[in-house]
DSSP file (Angstrom, degrees, kcal/mol; ACC not computed):
  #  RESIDUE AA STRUCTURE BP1 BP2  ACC     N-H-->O    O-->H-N    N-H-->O    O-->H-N    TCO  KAPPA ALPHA  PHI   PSI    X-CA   Y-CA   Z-CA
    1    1 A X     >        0   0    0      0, 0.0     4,-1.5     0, 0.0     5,-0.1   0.000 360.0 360.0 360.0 -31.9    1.5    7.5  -55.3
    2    2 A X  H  >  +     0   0    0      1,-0.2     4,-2.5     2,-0.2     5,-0.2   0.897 360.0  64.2-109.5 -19.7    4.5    8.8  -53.9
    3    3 A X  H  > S+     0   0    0      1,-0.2     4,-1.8     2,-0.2    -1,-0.2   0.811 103.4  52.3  -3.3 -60.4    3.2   11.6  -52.9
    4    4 A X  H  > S+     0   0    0      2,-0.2     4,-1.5     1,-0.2    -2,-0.2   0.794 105.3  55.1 -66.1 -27.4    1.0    9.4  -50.6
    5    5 A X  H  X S+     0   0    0     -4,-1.5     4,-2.9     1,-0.2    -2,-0.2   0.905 104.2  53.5 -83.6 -23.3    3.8    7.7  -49.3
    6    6 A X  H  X S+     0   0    0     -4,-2.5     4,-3.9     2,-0.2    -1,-0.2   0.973 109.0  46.8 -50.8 -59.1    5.4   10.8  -48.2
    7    7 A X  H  X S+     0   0    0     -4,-1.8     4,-1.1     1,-0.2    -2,-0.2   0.726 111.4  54.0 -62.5 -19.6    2.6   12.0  -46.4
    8    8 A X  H >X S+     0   0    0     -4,-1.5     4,-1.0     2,-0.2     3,-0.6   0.897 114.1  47.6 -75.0 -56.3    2.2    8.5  -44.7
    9    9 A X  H 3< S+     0   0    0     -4,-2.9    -2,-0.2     1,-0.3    -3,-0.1   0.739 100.7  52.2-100.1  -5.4    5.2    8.9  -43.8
   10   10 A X  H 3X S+     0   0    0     -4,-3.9     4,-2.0     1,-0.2    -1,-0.3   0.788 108.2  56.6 -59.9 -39.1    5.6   12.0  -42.6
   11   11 A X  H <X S+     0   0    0     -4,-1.1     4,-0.6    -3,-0.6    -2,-0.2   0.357 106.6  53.0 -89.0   3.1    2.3   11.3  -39.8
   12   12 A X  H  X S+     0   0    0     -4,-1.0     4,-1.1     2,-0.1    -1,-0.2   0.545 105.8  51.2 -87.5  -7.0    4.0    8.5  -38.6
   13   13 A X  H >> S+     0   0    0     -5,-0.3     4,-1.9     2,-0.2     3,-0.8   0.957 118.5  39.6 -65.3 -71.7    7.0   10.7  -38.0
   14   14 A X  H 3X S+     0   0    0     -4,-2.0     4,-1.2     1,-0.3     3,-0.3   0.885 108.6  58.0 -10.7 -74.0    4.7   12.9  -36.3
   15   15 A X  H >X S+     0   0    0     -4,-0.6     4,-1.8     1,-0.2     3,-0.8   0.924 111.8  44.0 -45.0 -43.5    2.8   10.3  -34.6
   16   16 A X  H <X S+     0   0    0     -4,-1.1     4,-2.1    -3,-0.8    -1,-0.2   0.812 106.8  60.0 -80.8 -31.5    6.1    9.0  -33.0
   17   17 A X  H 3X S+     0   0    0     -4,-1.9     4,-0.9    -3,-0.3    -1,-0.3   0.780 112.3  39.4 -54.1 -48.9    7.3   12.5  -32.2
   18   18 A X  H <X S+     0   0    0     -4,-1.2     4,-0.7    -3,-0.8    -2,-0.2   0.684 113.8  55.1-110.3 -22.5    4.2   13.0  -30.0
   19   19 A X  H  X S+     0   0    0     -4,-1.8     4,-1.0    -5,-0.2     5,-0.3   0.928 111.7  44.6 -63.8 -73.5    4.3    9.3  -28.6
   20   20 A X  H  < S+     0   0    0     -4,-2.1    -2,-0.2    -5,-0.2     4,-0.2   0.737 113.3  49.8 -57.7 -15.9    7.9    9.8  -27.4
   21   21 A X  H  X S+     0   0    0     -4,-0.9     4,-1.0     2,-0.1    -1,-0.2   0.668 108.2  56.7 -63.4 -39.6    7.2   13.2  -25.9
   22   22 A X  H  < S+     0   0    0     -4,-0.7    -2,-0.2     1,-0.2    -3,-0.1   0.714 104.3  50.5 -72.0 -17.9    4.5   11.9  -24.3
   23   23 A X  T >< S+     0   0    0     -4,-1.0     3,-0.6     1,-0.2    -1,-0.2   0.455 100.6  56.7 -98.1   9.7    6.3    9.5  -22.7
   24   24 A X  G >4 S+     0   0    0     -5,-0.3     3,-1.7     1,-0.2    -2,-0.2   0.737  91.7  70.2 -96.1  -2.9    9.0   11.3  -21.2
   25   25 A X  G 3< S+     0   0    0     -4,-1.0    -1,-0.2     1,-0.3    -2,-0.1  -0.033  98.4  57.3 -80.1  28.9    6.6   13.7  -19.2
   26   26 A X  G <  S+     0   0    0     -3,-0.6    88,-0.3    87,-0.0    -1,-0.3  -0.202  81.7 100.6-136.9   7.6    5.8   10.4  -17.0
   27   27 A X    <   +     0   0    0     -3,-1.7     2,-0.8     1,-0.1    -2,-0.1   0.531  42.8 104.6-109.3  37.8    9.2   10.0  -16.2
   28   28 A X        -     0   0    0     84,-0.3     2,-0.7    -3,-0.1    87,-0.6  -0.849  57.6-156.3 -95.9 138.1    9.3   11.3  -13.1
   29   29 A X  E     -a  115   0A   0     -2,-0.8    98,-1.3    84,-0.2    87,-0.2  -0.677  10.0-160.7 -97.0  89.6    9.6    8.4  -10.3
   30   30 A X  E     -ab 116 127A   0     85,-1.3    87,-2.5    -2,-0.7     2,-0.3  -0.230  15.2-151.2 -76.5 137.5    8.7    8.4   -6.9
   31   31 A X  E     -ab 117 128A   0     96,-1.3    98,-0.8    85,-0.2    99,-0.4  -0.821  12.2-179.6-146.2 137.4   10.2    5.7   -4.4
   32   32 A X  E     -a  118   0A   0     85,-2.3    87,-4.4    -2,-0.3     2,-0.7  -0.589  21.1-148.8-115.5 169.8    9.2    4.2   -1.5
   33   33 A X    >   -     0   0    0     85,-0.3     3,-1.9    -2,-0.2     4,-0.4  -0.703  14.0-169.9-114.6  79.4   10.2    1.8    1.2
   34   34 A X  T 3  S+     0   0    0     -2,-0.7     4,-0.5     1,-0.3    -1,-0.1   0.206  78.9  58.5   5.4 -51.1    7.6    0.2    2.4
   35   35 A X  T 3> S+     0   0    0      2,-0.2     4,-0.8     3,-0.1    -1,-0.3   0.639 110.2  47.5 -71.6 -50.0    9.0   -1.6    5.3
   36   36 A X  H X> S+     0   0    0     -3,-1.9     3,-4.8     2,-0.2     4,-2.1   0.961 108.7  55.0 -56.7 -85.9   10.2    2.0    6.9
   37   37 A X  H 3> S+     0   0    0     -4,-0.4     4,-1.6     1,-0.2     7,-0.2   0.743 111.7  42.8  22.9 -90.5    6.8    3.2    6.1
   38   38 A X  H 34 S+     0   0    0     -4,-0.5    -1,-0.2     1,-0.2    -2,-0.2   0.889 122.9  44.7 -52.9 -30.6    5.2   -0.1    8.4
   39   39 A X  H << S+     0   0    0     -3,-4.8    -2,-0.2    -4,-0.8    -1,-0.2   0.689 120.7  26.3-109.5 -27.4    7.8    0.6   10.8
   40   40 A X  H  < S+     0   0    0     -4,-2.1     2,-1.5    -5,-0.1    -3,-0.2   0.747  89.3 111.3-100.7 -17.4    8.1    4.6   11.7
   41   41 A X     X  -     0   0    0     -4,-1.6     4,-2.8    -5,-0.3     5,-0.5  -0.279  59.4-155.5 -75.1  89.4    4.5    5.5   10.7
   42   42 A X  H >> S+     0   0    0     -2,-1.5     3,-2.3     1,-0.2     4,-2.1   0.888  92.1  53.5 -42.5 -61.3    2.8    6.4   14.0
   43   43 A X  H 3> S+     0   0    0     94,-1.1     4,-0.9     1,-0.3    -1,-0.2   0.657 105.2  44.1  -4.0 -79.6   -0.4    5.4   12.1
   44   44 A X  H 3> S+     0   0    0      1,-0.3     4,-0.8    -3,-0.2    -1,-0.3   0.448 113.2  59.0 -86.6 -30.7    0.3    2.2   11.0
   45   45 A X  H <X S+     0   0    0     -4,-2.8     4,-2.7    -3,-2.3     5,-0.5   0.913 104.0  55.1 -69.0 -55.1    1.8    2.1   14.9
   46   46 A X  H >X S+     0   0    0     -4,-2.1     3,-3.3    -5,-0.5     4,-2.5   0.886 102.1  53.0 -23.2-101.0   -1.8    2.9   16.0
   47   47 A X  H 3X S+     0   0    0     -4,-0.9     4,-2.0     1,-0.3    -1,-0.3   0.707 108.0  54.5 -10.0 -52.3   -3.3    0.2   14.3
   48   48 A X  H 3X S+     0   0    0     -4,-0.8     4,-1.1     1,-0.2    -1,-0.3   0.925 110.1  38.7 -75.8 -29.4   -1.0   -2.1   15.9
   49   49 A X  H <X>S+     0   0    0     -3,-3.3     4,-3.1    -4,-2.7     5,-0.6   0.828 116.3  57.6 -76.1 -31.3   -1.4   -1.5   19.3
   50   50 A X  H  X5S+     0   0    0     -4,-2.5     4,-2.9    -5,-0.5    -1,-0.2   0.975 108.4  41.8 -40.2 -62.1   -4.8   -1.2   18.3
   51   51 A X  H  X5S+     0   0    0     -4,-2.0     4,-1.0     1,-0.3    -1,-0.2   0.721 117.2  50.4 -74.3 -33.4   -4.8   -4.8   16.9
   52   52 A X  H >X5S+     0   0    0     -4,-1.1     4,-4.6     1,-0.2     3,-2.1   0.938  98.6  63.9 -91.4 -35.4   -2.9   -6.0   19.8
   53   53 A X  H 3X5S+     0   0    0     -4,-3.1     4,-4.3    -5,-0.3     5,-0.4   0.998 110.9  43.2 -33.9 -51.0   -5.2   -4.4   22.6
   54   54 A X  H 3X<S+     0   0    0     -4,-2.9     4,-1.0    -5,-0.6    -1,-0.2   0.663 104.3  57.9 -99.4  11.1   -7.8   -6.5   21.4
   55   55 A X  H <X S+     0   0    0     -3,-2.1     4,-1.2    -4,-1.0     5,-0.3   0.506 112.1  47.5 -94.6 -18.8   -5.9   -9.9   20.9
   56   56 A X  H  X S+     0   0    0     -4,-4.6     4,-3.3    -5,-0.2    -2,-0.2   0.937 111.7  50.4 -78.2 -28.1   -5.1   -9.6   24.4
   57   57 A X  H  X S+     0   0    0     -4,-4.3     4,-1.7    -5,-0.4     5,-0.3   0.990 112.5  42.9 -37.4 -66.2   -8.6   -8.8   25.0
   58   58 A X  H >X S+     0   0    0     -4,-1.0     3,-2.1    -5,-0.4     4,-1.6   0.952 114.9  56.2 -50.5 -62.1   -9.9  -11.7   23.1
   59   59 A X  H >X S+     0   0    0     -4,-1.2     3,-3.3     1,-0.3     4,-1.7   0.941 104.9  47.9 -27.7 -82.3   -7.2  -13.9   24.8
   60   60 A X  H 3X S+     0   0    0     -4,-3.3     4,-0.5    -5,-0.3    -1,-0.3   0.573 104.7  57.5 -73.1  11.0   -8.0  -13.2   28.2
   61   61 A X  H <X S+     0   0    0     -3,-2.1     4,-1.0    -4,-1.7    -1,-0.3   0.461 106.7  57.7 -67.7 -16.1  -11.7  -13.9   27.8
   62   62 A X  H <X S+     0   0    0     -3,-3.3     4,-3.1    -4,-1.6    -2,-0.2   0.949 101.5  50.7 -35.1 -79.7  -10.5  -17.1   26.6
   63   63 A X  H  < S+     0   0    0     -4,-1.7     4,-0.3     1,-0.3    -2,-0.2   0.692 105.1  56.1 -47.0 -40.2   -8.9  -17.8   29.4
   64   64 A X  H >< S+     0   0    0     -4,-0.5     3,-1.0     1,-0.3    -1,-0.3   0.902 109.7  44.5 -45.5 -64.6  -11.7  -17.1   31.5
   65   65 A X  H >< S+     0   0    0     -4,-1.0     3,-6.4     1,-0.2    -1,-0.3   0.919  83.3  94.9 -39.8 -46.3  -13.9  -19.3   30.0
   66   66 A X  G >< S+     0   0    0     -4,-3.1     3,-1.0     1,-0.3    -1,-0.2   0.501  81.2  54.5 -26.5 -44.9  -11.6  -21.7   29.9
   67   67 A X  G <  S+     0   0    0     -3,-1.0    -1,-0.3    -4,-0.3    -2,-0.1   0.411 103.9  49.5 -25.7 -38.3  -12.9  -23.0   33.1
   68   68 A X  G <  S+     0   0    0     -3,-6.4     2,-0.4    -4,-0.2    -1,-0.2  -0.033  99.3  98.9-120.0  20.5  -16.7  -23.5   32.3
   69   69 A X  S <  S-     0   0    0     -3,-1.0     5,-0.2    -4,-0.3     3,-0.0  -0.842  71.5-130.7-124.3 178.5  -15.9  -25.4   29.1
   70   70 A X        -     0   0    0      3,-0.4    -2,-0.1    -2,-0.4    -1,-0.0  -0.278  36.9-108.8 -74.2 175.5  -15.7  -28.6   28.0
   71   71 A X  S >> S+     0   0    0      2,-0.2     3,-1.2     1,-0.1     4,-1.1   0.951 121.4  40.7 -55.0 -38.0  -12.1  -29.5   25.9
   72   72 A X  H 3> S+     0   0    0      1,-0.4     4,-1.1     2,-0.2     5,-0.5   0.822 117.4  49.5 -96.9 -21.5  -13.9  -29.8   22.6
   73   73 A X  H 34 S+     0   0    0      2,-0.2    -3,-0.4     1,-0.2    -1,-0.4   0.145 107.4  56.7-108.6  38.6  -16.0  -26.7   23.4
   74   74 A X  H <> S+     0   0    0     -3,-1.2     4,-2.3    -5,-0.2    -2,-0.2   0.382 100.3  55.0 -43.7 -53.2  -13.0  -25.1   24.3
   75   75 A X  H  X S+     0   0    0     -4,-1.1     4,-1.0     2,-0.2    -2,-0.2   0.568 105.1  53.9 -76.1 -17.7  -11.5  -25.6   21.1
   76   76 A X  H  X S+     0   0    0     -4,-1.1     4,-2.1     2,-0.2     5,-0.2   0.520 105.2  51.9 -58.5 -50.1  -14.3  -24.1   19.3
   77   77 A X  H  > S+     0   0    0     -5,-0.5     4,-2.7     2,-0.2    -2,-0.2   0.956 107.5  52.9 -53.5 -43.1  -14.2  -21.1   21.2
   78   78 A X  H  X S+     0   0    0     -4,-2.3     4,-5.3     2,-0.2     5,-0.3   0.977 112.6  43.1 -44.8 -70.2  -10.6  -20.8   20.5
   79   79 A X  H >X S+     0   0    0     -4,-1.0     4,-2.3     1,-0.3     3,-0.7   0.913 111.5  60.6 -55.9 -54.3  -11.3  -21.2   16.5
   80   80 A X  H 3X S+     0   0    0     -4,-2.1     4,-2.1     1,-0.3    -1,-0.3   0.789 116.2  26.5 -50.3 -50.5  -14.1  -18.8   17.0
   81   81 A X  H 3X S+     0   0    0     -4,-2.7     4,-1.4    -5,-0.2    -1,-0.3   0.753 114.2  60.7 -85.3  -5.6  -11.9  -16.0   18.3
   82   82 A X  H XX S+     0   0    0     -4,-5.3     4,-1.2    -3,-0.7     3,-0.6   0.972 112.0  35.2 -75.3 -42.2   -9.3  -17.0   16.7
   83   83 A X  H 3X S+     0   0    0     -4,-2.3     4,-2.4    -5,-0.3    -2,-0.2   0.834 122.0  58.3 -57.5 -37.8  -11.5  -16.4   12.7
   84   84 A X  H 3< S+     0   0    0     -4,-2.1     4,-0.4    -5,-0.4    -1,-0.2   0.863 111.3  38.4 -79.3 -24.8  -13.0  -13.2   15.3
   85   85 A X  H <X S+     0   0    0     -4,-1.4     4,-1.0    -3,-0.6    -1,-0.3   0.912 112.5  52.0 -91.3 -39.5   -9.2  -12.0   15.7
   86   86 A X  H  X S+     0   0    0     -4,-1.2     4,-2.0    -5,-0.2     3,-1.0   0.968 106.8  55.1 -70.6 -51.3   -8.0  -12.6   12.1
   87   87 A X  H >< S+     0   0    0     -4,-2.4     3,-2.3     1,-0.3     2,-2.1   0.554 114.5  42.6 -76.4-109.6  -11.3  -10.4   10.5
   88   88 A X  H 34 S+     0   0    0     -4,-0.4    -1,-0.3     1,-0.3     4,-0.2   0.300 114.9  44.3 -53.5 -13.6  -10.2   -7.2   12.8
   89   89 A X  H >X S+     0   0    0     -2,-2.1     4,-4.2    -4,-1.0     3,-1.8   0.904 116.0  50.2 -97.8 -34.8   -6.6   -7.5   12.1
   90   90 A X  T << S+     0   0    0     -3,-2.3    -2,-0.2    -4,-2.0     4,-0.2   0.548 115.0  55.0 -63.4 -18.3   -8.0   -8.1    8.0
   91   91 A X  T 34 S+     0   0    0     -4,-0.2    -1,-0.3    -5,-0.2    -2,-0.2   0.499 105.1  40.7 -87.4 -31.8   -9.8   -5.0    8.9
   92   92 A X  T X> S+     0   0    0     -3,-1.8     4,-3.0    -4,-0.2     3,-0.6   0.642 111.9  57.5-102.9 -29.5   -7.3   -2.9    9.9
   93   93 A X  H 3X S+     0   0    0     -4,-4.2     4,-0.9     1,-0.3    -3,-0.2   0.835 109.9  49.5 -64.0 -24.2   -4.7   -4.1    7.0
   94   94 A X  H 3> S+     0   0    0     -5,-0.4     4,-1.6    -4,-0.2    -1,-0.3   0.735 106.8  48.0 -74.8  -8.0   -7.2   -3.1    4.9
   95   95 A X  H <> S+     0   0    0     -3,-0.6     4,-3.2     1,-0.2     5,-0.3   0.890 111.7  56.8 -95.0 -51.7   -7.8    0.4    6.5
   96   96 A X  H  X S+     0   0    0     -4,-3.0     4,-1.1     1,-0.2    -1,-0.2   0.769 107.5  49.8 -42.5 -25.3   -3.7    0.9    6.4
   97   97 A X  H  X S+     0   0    0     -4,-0.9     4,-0.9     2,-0.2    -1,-0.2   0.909 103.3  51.6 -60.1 -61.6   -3.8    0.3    3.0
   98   98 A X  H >X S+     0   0    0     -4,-1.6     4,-1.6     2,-0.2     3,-0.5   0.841 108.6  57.4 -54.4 -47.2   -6.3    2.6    2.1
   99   99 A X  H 3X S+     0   0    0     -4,-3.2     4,-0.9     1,-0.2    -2,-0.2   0.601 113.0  41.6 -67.4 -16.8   -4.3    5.3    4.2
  100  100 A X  H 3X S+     0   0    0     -4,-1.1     4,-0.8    -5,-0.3    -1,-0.2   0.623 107.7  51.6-109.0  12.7   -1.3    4.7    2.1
  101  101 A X  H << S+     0   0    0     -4,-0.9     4,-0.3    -3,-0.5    -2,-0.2   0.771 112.0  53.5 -92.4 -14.4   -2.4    4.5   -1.0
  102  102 A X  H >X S+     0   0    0     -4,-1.6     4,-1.5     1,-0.2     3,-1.2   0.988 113.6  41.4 -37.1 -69.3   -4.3    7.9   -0.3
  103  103 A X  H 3X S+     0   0    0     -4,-0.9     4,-2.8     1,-0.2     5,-0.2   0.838 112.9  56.1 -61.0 -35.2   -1.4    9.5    0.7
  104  104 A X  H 3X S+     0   0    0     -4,-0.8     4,-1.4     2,-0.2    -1,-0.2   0.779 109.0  43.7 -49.7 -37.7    0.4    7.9   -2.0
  105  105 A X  H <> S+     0   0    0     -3,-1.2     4,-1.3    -4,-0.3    -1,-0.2   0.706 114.0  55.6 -96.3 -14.2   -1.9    9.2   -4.7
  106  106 A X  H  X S+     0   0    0     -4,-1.5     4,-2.9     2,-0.1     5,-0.3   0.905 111.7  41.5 -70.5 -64.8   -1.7   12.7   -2.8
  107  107 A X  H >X S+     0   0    0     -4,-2.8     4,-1.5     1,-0.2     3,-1.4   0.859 112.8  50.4 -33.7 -70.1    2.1   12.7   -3.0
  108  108 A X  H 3X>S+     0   0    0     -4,-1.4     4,-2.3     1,-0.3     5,-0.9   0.785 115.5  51.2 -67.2 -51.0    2.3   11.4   -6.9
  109  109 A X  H 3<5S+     0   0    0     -4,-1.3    -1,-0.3     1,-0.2    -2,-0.2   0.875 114.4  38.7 -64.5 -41.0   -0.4   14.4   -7.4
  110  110 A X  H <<5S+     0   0    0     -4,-2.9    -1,-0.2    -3,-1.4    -2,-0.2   0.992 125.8  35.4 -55.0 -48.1    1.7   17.3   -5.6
  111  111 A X  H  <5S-     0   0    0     -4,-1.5    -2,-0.2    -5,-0.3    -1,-0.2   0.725 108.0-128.4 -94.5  -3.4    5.2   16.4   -6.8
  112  112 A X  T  <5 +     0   0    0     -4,-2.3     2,-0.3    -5,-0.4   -84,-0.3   0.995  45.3 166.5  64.1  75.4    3.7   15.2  -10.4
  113  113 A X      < -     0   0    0     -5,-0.9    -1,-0.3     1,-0.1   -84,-0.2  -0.969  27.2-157.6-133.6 135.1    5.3   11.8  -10.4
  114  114 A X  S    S+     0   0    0    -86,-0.6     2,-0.2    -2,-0.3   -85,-0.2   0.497  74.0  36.2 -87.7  -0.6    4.1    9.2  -12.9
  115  115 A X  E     -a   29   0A   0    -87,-0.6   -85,-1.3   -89,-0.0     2,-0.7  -0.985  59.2-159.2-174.9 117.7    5.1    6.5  -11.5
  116  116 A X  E     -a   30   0A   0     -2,-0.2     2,-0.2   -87,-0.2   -85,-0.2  -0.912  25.3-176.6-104.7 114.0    5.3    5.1   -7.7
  117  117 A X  E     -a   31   0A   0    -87,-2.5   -85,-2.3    -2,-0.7     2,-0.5  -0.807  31.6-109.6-110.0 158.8    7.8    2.2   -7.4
  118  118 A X  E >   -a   32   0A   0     -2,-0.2     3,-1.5     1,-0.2   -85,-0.3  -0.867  26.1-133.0 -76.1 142.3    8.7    0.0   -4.3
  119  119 A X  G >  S+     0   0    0    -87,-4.4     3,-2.6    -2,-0.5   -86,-0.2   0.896 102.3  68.0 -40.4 -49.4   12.4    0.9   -3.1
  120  120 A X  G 3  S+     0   0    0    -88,-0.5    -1,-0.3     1,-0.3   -87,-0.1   0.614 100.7  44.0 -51.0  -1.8   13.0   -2.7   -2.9
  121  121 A X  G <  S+     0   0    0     -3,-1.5     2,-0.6     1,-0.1    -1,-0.3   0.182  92.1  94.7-124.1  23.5   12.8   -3.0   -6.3
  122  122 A X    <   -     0   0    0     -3,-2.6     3,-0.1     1,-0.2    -1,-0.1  -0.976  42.8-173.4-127.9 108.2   14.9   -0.1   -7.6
  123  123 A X  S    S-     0   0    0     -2,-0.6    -1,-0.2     1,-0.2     2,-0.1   0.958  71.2 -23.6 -30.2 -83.7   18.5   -0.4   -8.4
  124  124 A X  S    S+     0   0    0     -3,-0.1    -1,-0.2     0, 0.0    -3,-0.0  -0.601  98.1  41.4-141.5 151.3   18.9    3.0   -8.9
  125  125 A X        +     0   0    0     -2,-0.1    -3,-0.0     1,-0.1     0, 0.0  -0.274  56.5  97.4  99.7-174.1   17.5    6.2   -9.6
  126  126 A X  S    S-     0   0    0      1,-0.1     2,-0.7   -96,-0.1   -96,-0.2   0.545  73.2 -77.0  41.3 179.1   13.9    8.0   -8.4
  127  127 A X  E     -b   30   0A   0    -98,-1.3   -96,-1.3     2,-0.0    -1,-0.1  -0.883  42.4-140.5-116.0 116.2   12.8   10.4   -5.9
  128  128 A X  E     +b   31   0A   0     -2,-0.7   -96,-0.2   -98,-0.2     4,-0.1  -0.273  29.1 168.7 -52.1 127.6   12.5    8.6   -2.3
  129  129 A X     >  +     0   0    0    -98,-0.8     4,-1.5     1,-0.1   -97,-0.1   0.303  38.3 120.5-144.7  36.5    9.3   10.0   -0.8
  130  130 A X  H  > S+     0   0    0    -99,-0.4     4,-1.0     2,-0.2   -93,-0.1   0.725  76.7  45.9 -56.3 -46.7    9.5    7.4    1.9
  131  131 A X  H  > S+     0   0    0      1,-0.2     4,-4.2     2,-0.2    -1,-0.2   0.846 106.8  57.6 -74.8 -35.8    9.7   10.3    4.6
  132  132 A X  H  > S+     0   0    0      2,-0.2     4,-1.2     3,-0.1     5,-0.3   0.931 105.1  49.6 -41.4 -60.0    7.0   12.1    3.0
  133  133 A X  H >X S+     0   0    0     -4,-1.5     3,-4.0     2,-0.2     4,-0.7   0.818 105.8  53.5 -25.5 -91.3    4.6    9.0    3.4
  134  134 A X  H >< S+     0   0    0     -4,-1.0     3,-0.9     1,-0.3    -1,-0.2   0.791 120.1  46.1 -49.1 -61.8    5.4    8.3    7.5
  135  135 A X  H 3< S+     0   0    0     -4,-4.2    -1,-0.3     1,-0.2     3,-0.3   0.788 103.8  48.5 -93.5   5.4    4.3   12.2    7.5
  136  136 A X  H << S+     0   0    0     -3,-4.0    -2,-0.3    -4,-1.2    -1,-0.2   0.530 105.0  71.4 -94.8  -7.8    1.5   12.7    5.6
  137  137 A X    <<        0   0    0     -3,-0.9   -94,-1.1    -4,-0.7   -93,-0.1  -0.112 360.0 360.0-123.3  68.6    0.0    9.4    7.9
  138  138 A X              0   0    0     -3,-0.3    -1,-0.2   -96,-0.2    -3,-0.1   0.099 360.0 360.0 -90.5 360.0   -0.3   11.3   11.1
């Protein structure tokens, strides 16, 4: 009997030994800033001019119209491009997304980081790889 309890308690020694090893090879912590990211990333710059080319577009084919419609079918043309402008721009955040959370899951995989945090939410501590980002999404 006590025999068994030795050996019980010896594999949870064990067990815990291999738990807590295991979790410090996840502690390195990559962080980025988000905001920079949205704001230096010729990409992400793309996308916006992109996005904006074609709300002036939509805009001035409004306006054009404007002329040969009625008010209330006016105002339906409006909502129409206005829902037609919202899905491309919903379209493009989503494509920005996908291109940093690729590069994001490319970084984590070079530098072997277990963990991606935002900078805004980090006291202290981790490896900024904010610059990296903005140049792996050329």
């Amino acid at each position: 009997m006590v025999r068994t309890k030795k050996l019980a308690l010896l594999l949870i020694l064990v067990f815990m030994a291999a738990l807590l090893g295991g979790c410090s090879t996840s502690a390195n912590i990559g962080v980025v800033d988000v905001n920079k990211v949205m704001t230096d990333s010729p990409k992400v710059k793309q996308f916006q001019d992109q996005l904006n080319a074609k709300g002036k577009e939509l805009s001035d084919q409004l306006e054009k119209e404007k002329a040969t419609l009625s008010p209330a079918d006016f105002q339906k043309r409006q909502e129409t491009i206005y829902g037609d402008f919202m899905k491309i721009k919903q379209d493009m955040e989503s494509q920005v997304d996908a291109s940093i959370k690729e590069t994001l899951e490319s970084i984590s995989k070079d530098k072997k980081l277990g963990v991606i945090l935002y900078k805004n939410g980090v006291a202290q501590g981790g490896t900024d790889i904010t610059d990296e980002v903005i140049k792996k999404l050329q």
